[in-house]
C-alpha positions as CSV (number, residue, x, y, z in Angstrom):
1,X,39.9,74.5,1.7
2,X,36.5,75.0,2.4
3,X,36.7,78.7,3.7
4,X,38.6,79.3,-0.1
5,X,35.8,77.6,-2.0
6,X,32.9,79.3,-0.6
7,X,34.6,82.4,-1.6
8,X,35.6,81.6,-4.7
9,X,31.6,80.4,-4.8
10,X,30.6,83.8,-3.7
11,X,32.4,85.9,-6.5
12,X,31.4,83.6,-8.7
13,X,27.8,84.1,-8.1
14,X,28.4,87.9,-7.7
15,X,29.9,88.1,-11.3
16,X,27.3,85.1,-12.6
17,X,24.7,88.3,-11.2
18,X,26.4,90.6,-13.1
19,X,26.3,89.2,-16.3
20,X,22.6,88.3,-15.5
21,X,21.8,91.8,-15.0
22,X,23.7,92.7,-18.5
23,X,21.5,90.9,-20.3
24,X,24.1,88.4,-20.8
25,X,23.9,84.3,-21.1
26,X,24.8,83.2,-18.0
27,X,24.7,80.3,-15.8
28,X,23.2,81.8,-12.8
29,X,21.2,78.8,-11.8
30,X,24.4,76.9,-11.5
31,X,26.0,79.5,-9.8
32,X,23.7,79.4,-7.0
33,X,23.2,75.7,-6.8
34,X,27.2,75.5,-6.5
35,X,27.2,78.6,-3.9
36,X,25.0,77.2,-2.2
37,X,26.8,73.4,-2.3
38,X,30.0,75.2,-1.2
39,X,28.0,76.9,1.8
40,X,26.9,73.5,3.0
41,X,30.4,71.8,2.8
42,X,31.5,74.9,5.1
43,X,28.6,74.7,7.5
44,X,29.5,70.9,7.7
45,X,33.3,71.2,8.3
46,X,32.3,74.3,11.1
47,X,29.6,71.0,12.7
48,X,32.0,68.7,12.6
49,X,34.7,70.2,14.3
50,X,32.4,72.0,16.8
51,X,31.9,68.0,17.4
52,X,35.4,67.2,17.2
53,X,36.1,69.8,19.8
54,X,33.0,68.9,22.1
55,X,34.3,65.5,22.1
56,X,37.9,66.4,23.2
57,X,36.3,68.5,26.6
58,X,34.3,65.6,27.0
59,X,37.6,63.6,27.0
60,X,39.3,66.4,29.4
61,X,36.0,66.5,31.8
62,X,35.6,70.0,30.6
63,X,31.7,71.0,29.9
64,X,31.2,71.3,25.9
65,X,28.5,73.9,26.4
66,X,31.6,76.7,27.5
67,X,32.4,76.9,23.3
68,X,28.6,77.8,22.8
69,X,28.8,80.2,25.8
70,X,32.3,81.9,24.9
71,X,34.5,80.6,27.2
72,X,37.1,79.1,24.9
């Protein structure tokens, strides 16, 4: 949901740009205030599942770190 959002976010800001650069009243403030709110809610879904995950290895005795390092 959050992957769909941020790109829904993106082209939004894109065509908010757009208009901007037409001359056009736009909202472009608020597009970037809610491109980059939608970045943020993706950036904390990817922490929290890096967590999640980091949690589970713990759990299995694995070492976390071997996510970070590529080893999945």
């Amino acid at each position: 949901a959050s992957r769909v959002e941020l790109e829904y976010r993106d082209l939004y800001l894109d065509r908010s740009r757009s208009r901007y650069d037409l001359e056009i009243q736009t909202d472009l403030g608020d597009a970037e205030k809610n491109m980059s709110e939608a970045q943020w809610r993706a950036d904390k879904v990817n922490y929290a599942l890096l967590l999640t995950q980091a949690r589970l290895d713990a759990l299995l005795g694995n070492d976390p770190a071997h996510r970070l390092l590529g080893d999945q």
